[in-house]
Each structure stands twice: as structure tokens, then as C-alpha cells.
C-alpha positions as semicolon CSV with decimal commas, in nm:
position;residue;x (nm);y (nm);z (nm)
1;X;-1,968;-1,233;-2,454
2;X;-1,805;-1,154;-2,797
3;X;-1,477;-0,975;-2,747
4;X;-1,589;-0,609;-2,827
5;X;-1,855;-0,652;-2,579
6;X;-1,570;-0,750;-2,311
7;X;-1,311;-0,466;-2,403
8;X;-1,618;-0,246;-2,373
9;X;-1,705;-0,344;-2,033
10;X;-1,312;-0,368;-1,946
11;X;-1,309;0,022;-2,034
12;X;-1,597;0,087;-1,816
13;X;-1,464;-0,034;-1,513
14;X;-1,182;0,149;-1,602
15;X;-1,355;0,440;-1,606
16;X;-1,552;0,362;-1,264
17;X;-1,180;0,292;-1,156
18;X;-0,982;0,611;-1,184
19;X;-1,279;0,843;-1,104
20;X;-1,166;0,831;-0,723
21;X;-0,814;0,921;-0,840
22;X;-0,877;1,156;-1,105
23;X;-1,128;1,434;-0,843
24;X;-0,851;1,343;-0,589
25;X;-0,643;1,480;-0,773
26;X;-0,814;1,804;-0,844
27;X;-0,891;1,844;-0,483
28;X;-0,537;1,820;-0,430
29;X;-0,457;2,163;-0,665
30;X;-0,814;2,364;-0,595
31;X;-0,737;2,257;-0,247
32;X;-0,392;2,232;-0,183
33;X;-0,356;2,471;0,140
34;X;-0,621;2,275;0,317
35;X;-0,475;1,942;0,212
36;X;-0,104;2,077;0,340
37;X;-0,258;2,183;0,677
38;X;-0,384;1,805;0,725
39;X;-0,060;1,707;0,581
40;X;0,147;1,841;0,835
41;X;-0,104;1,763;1,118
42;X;0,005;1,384;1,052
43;X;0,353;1,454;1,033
44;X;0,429;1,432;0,674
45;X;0,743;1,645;0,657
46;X;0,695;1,935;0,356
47;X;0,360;1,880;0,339
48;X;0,271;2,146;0,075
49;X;0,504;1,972;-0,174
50;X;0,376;1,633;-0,074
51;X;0,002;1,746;-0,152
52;X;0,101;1,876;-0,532
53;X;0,319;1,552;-0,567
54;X;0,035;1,281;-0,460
55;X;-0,169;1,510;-0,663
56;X;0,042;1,460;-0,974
57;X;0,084;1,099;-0,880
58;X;-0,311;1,081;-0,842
59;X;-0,377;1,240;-1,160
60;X;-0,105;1,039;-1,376
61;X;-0,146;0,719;-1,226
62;X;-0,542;0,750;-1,270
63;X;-0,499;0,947;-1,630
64;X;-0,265;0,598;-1,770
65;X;-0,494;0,357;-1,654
66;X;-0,798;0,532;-1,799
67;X;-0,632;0,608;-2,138
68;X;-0,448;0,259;-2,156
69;X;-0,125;0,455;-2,217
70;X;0,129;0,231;-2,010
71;X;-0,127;0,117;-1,779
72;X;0,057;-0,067;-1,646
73;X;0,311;0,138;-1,515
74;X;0,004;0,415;-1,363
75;X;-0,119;0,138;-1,188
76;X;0,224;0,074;-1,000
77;X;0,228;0,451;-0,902
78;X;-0,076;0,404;-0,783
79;X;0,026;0,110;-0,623
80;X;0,260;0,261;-0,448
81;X;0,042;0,623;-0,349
82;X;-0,214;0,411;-0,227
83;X;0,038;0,237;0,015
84;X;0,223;0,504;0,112
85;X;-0,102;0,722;0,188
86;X;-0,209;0,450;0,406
87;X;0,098;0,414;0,643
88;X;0,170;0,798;0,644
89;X;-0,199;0,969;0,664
90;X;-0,416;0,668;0,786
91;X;-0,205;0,548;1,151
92;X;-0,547;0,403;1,327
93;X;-0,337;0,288;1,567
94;X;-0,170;0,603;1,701
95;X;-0,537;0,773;1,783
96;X;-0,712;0,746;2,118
97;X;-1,022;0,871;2,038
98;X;-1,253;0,585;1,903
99;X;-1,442;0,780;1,673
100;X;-1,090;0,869;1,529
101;X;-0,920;0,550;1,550
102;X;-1,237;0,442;1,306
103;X;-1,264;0,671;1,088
104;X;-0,857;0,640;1,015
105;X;-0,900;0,262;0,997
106;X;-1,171;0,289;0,735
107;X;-0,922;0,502;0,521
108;X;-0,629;0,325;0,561
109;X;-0,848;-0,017;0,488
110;X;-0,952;0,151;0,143
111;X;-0,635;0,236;0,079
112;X;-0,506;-0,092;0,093
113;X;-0,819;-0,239;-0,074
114;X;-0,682;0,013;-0,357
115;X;-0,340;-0,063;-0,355
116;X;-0,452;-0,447;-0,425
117;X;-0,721;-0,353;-0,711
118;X;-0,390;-0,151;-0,815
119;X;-0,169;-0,428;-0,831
120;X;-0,385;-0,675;-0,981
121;X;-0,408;-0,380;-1,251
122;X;-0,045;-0,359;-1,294
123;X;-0,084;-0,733;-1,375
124;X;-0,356;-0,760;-1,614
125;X;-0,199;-0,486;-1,807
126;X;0,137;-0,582;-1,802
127;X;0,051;-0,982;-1,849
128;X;-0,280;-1,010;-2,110
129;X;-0,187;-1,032;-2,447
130;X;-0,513;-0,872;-2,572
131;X;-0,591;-0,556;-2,401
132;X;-0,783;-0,400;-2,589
133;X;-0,954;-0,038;-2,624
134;X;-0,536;0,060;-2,483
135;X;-0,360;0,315;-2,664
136;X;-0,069;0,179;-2,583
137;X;0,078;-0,174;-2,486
138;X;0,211;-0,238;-2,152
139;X;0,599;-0,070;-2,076
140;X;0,709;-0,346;-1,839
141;X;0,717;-0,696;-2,013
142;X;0,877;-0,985;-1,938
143;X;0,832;-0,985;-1,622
């Protein structure tokens, strides 16, 4: 493929990328009193605040790798979301019930399947020369 064609599709999956983020994070600011009531339920101390912050997270981390401005770094707040979402809302193994203990394990499996799509992110931005179709370069080089 010539290299338009490949910066093309690059932006694509991009965009199939961050759509998961990006209505996240609406749901977490038309929704945010629902959200904080699960919150607390798994123990998440402040759980208002931590809904509106994950939501800002969601939305910057998803709105940097879409736009290409310091991809890089959205993908390592994503990163790290997607891992902390997993250990705080997602504990599989604290539920009894089976249907439960499933349901959490499916979550916190995506989670991490996110966190690593993340990271490999973080490193294709911050390590390919050419990125193309990127408003800005990466902000962590050298690396």
C-alpha cells in the first residue's frame, strides 16, 4: 500500500479506537450520579469526583489519540485508566455469585486487553518516525 493509503487506514483505526473512550466519557457527565452510586458500591472512596475525573481522563486520553495531538502521552493516560479501572471496579475475584464473578471478569479482561492496545499506542506514537495524519509529534522522545 502507498503511504497515504496506510496513514489513511492508521486514522481509521484510530477512530474505531477512541469511540469506546470518547461515549464513555459522555456517559460519565450525562450520567454521573448513576456512575457515583456504582462507584461507591465498589468501594472507590469519593466516588462522585472519581466519575468526573475518569471522565476527563476518558475524554482526553481518547480526544489525543484521535487528533494525533501528543498521542502519545493520551495513550499513557489511558494506559493507566484502563488499569486502574480494572483493579478498582472489575475485582472478579471478590464476588460469590457466578453470574457476577463473570460478568466482572469479562470487564476487567477488556480492560486489560485495553490497557495493552494502549500501551502498544503509547509506543507507536512515541517511537515511528512517520506518523502521519498527527497534528502533532509525539511529547515523550528518547525514550
Amino acid at each position: 500500500m502507498r503511504e497515504l493509503d496506510m496513514d489513511v487506514v492508521v486514522l481509521i483505526g484510530r477512530v474505531l479506537f477512541v469511540v469506546l473512550f470518547l461515549s464513555s466519557a459522555v456517559g460519565h457527565f450525562t450520567q454521573t450520579e448513576a456512575m457515583a452510586g456504582y462507584t461507591q458500591s465498589r468501594g472507590v472512596p469519593q466516588p462522585k469526583a472519581a466519575v468526573l475525573v475518569s471522565g476527563a481522563l476518558l475524554g482526553l486520553g481518547g480526544l489525543s489519540v484521535l487528533l494525533g495531538v501528543w498521542a502519545d502521552l493520551g495513550s499513557l493516560l489511558l494506559v493507566v485508566l484502563m488499569l486502574s479501572t480494572a483493579f478498582l471496579m472489575h475485582q472478579f475475584w471478590r464476588e460469590t455469585d457466578p453470574q457476577a464473578k463473570q460478568g466482572e471478569m469479562i470487564h476487567f479482561n477488556k480492560d486489560l486487553a485495553l490497557a495493552g492496545a494502549s500501551l502498544m499506542l503509547f509506543a507507536f506514537f512515541a517511537h515511528v518516525d512517520e506518523l502521519g495524519l498527527t497534528i502533532t509529534g509525539p511529547l515523550f522522545t528518547g525514550l
